[in-house]
C-alpha positions as CSV (number, residue, x, y, z in Angstrom):
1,X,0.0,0.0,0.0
2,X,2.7,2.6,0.6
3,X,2.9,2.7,-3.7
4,X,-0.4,3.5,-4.2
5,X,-1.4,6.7,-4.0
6,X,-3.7,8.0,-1.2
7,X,-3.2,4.4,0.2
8,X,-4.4,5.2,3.4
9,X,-7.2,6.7,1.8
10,X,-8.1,3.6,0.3
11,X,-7.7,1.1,3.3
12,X,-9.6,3.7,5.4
13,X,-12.7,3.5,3.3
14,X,-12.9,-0.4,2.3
15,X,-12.7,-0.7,5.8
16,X,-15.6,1.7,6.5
17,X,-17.2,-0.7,3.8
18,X,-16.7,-3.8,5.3
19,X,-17.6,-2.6,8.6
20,X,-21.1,-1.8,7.1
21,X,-20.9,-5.0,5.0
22,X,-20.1,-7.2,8.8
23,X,-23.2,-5.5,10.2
24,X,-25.7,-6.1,7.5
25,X,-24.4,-10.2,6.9
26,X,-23.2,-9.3,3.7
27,X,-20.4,-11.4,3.0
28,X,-16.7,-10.9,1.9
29,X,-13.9,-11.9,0.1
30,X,-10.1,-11.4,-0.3
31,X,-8.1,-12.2,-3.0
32,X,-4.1,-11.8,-2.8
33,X,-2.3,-11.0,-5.5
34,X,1.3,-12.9,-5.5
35,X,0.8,-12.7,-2.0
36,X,4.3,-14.2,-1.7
37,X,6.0,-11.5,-3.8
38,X,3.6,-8.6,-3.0
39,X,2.8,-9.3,1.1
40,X,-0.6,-10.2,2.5
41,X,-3.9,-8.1,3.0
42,X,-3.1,-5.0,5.0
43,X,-3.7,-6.1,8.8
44,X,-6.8,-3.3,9.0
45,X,-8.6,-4.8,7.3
46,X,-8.3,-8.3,9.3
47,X,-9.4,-10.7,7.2
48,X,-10.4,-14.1,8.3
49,X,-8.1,-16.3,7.0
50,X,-11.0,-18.7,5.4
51,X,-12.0,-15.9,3.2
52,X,-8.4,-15.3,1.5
53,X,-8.0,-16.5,-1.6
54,X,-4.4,-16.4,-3.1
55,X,-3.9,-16.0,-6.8
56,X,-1.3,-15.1,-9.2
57,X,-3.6,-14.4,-12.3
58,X,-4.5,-10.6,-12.7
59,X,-7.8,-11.9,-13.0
60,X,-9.4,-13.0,-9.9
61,X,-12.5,-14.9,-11.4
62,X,-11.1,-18.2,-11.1
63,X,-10.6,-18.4,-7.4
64,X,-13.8,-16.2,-6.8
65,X,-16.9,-17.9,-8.9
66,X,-17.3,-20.5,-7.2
67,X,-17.6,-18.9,-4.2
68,X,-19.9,-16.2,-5.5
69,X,-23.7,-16.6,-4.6
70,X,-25.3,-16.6,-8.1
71,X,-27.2,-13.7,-9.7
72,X,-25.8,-11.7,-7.1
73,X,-23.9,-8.2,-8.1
74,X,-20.6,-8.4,-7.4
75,X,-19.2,-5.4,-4.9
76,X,-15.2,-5.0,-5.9
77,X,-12.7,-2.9,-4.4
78,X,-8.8,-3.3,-4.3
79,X,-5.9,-2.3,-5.8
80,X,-4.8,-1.7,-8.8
81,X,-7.8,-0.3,-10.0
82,X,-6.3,-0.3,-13.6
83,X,-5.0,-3.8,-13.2
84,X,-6.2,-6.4,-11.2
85,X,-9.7,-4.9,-10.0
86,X,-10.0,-4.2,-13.8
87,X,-9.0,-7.5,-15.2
88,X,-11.3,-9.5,-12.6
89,X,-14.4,-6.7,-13.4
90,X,-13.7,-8.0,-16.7
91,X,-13.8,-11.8,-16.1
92,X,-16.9,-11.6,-13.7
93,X,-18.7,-9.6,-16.7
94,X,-17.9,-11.7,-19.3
95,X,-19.7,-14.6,-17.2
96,X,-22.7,-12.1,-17.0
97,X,-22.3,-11.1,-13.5
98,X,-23.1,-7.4,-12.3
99,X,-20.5,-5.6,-10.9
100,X,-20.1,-2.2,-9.1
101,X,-16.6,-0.8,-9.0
102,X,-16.4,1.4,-5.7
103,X,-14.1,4.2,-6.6
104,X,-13.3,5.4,-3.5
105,X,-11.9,2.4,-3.0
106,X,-9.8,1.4,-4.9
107,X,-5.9,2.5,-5.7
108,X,-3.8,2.6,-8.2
109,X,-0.1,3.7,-8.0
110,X,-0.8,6.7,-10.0
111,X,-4.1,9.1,-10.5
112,X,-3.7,8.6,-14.1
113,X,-3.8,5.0,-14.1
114,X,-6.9,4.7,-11.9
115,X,-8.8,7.1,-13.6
116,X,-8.0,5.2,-16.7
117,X,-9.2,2.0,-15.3
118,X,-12.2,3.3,-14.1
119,X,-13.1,4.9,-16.6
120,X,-12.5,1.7,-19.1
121,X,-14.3,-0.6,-15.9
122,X,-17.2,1.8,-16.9
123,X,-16.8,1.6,-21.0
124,X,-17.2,-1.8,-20.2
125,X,-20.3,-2.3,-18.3
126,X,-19.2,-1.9,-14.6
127,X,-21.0,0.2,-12.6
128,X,-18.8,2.9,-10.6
129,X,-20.1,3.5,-6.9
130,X,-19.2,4.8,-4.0
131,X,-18.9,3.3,-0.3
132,X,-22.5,5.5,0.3
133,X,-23.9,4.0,-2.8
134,X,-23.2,0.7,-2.0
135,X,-24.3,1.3,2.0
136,X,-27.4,2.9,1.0
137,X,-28.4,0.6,-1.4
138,X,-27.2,-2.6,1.2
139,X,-30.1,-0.4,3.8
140,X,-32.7,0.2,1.5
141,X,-34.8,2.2,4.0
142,X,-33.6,4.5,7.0
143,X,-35.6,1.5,9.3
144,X,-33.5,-0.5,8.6
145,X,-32.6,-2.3,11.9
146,X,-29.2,-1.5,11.7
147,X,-29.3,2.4,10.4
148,X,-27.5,4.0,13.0
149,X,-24.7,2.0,13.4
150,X,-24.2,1.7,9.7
151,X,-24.8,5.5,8.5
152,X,-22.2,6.0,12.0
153,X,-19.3,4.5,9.7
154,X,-19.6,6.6,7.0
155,X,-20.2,9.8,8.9
């Protein structure tokens, strides 16, 4: 993370997003890119170990689908937005999933390269979101049980 740029930025708000995610049962999944090369998932974000999947394709499709509910939208964040977020936005399409791209959430080592990839993640049929998007749409109503302590996270 200390390459990408606003890295902290990034960490900060999927962190916010999992947080929401943890209290509504919405489940997660990590995938780790090269993780011997590269290092393992930032410790804050804690992932449970069962829920890491290591890969060494760009693409992380083929150690996600089958572990992917079907016909449910797909909610990616990650690094680099241009690369790997990109390439497995890509895969997940092509197999006719829907997918929402949080951009305020994902890193790339330069601005130019994440605005290119999310603005190609777009061309190609990803929907770009934000963490309130997704949170909002995860709530559906303000009576939601959990409101407070959700809309608390991203305050």
């Amino acid at each position: 993370m200390p390459v990408i740029q606003d890295g902290g930025g990034v960490v900060a708000n999927t962190r916010r997003l999992l947080s929401a995610a943890g209290l509504m049962d919405i489940p997660a999944l990590f995938t780790e890119q090269n993780p011997r090369g590269l290092g393992a998932t930032v410790p804050e974000l804690a992932p449970d170990a069962a829920s890491v999947l290591p890969k060494m394709t760009f693409d992380a499709t083929p150690v996600l689908i089958d572990r992917l509910p079907p016909d449910h939208a797909v909610v990616l964040t990650g690094c680099e937005a241009h690369v790997c977020v990109l390439q497995t936005a890509l895969g997940l399409l092509e197999r006719g999933r829907r997918v929402c791209v949080v951009g305020d959430a994902v890193g790339s080592r330069t601005a130019e390269n994440k605005a290119a990839g999310l603005h190609r993640l777009a061309a190609e049929g990803a929907e770009i979101i934000t963490i309130e998007m997704a949170v909002f749409e995860w709530l559906e109503s303000a009576e939601h049980p959990r409101f407070r302590e959700v809309i608390a996270l991203i305050k």
